[in-house]
N, C-alpha and C positions, 0 to 999 in steps of 0.2 A: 312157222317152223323154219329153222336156218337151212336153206338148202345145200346137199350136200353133193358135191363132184364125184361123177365117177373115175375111179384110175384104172387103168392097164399099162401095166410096166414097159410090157411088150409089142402095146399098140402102137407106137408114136414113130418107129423106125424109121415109117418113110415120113414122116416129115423133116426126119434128119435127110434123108435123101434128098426129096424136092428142095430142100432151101440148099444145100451146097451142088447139085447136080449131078448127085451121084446114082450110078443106073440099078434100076430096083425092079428086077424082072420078077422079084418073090422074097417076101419077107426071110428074115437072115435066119438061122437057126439059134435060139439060143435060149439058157435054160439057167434058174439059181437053182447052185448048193450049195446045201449049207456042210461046214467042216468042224468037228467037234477037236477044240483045241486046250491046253493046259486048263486044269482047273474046273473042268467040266464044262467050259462056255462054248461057243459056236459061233464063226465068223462066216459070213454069207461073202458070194460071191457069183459072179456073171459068166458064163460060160460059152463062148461064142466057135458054136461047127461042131464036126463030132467026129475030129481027130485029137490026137496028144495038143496041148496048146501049147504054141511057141512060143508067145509073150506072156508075160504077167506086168499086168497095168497096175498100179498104185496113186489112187489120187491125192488130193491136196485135204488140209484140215479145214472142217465144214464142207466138205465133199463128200460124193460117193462116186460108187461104180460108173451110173450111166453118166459120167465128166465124159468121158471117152468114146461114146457111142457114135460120136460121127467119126471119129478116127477109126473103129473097129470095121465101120460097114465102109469105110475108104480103102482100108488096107485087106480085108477081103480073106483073110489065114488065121485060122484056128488060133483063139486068146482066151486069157481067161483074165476078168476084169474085178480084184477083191474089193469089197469093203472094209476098209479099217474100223479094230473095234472104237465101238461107240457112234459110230455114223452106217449111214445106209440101215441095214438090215441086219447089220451083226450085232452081238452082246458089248455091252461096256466091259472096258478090260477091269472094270470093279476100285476099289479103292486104291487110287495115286500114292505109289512111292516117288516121289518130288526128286527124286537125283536119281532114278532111271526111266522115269513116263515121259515121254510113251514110246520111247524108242527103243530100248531094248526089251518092252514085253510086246511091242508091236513088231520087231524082228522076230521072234520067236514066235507070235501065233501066224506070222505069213509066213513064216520057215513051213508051218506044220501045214498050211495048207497048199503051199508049192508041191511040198509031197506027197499030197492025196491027188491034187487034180492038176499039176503041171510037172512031172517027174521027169519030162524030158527037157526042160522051159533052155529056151536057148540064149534070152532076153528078158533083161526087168526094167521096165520105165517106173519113174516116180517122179512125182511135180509136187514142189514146196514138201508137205510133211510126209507123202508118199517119199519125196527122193530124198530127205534125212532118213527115214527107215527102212530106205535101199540100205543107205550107207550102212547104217547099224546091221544088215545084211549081209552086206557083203564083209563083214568085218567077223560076225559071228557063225554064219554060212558060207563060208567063200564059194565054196563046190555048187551053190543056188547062184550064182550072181555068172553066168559065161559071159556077158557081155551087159554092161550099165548103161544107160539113158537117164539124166539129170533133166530135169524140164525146170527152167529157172529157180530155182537153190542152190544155195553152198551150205556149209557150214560156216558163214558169217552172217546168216541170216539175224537179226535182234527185233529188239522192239521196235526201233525208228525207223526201221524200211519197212516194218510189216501194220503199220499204224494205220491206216486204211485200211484195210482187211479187218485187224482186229476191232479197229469201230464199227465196221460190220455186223460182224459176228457177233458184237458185245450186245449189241440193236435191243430192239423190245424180246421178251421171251415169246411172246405170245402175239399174235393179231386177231382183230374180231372177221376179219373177210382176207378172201385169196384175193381182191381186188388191194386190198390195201399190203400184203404181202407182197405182191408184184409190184404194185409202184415204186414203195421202198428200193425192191432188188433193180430195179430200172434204173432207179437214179445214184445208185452205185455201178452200174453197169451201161453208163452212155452208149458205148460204140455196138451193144449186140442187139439182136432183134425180138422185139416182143413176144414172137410166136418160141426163139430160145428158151428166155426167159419163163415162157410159161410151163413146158417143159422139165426145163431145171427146177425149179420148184414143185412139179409136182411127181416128181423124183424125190425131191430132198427134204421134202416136209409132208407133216399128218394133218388133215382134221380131223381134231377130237370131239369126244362127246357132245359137248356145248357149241358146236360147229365152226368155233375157231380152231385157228392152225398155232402149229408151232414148228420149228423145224427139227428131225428125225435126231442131230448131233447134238438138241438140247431136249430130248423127251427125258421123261421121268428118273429112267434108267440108267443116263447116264450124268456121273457124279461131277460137278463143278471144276475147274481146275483152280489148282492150290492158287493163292494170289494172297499179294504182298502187300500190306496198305491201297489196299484194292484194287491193284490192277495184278493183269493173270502174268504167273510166271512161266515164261520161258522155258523147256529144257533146255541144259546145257548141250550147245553142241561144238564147242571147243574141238575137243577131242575127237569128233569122226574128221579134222583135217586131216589125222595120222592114217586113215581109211585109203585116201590116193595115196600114199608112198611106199604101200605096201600092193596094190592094185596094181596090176600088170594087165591086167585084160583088158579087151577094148572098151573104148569108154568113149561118150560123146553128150556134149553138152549144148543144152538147146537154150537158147537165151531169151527173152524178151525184149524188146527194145523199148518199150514205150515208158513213159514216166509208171508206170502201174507196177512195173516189173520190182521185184525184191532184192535183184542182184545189184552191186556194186563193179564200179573197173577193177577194184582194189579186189575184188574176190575172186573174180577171173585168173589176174593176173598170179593171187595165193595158187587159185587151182592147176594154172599152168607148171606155175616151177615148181609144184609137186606129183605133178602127173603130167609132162612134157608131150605126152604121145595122144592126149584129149583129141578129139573134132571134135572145133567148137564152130558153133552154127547160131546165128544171130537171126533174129525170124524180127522184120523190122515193123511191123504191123501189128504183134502182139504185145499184150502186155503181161500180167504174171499167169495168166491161164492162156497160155499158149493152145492150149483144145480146143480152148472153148471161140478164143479169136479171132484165127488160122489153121482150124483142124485141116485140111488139104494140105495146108504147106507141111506141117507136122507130123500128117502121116507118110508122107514120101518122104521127109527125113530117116524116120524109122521104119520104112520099107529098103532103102537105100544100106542105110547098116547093116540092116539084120541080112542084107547079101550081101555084107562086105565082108 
């Protein structure tokens, strides 16, 4: 019989503590719920302390919530950390319209749940497909967006800076063991630690029945994306440049530096002379998951803002 791993979502906190050294007198407070959003569906979400939450985190595509868990127990103030639908613990946003998915039906169901569980939200980070559906955000909800966080994204994002990723993600559907799961995610992931690693995966993926795994953002549920003589397409994200020149609020852009990173000079410098008044912030160590490979540097970025 395939032996099967126990999870606890909630168990592993401190080992985000002990590996970056952050002080863990008592496990953190934090609690999923779920949000009933257009259409009948439900998007799940993280809910860290048990005040109003000041930030709302938005992670990357193939991601979920706990991306952020070492940022959350570094930075120590009431957040609240969504999963986008189709990953983590939320509903698939159902069948793909191809010229607006998943950006502006993923605007729209973190719209509806900023207003159930962050009505005061002073802060929205998003990294890669979390910060395009900032954008689509703060474009569609301005009055949710007081102050933007980009974590390496623009809207020049394509397929030829995100082709490492996307060979990722494109990977087997399925593995027969969590051993071979992780070695895979390992040798996509040189620079982070095993014990991450095993973590993030058991975050982000299921064993099923037959006791292999699959990961959560490719379970049954949710529907393939449209693709073109085989490979996936793209949403357009032309259009949310027009997103900075109408943006006056604060704004700060957290960069990657390493070959990993998605961003371009060329797109910085789009984002500058369209939003002049950015802090941008170059973190030289990471690459396009800035959380995941300088959460410390990352979260005093956005401790530093969100008192600014």
């Amino acid at each position: 019989m395939t032996k099967r791993l126990q999870y606890d979502e909630f168990g592993m906190f401190h080992e985000n503590a002990s590996e970056y050294g952050i002080s863990y007198a008592n496990p953190p407070v934090v609690r999923r719920e779920n949000t009933k959003v257009a259409l009948g569906r439900w998007l799940s979400a993280l809910v860290w302390g048990t005040e109003s939450p000041q930030i709302v985190f938005l992670h990357g595509g193939a991601q979920n919530a706990h991306t952020w868990d070492t940022v959350a127990l570094a930075m120590g103030v009431p957040l609240v950390c969504i999963d986008l639908p189709g990953h983590g613990h939320s509903d698939s946003a159902g069948a793909y319209d191809a010229s607006a998915m998943p950006l502006a039906q993923n605007a729209a169901d973190i719209a509806a749940v900023i207003r159930a569980l962050a009505p005061q939200v002073r802060m929205v980070v998003g990294m890669s497909l979390g910060g395009l559906t900032t954008l689509a955000l703060a474009r569609d909800n301005f009055e949710l967006v007081k102050k933007m966080v980009l974590v390496d994204v623009t809207p020049g994002v394509n397929q030829e800076k995100t082709k490492a990723i996307t060979d990722f993600v494109n990977g087997p559907a399925t593995f027969p063991s969590f051993e071979e799961l992780l070695e895979r995610t390992m040798q996509f992931n040189p620079t982070r630690t095993m014990s991450s690693m095993r973590r993030g995966i058991l975050h982000n993926a299921l064993q099923i029945a037959d006791g292999s795994w699959v990961w959560r953002y490719r379970r049954d549920d949710a529907p393939p994306l449209p693709q073109i003589e085989g490979e996936l397409k793209r949403p357009d994200t032309s259009t949310l440049w027009d997103v900075f020149d109408a943006y006056k609020n604060p704004l700060m852009f957290v960069r990657g530096m390493r070959p990993q990173s998605v961003v371009s000079d060329e797109d910085e410098v789009e984002l500058l002379r369209r939003a002049p008044h950015t802090r941008v912030e170059h973190v030289q160590e990471a690459g396009h998951s800035v959380q995941g490979d300088t959460p410390l540097e990352l979260s005093a970025l956005l401790s530093s803002f969100l008192a600014s």
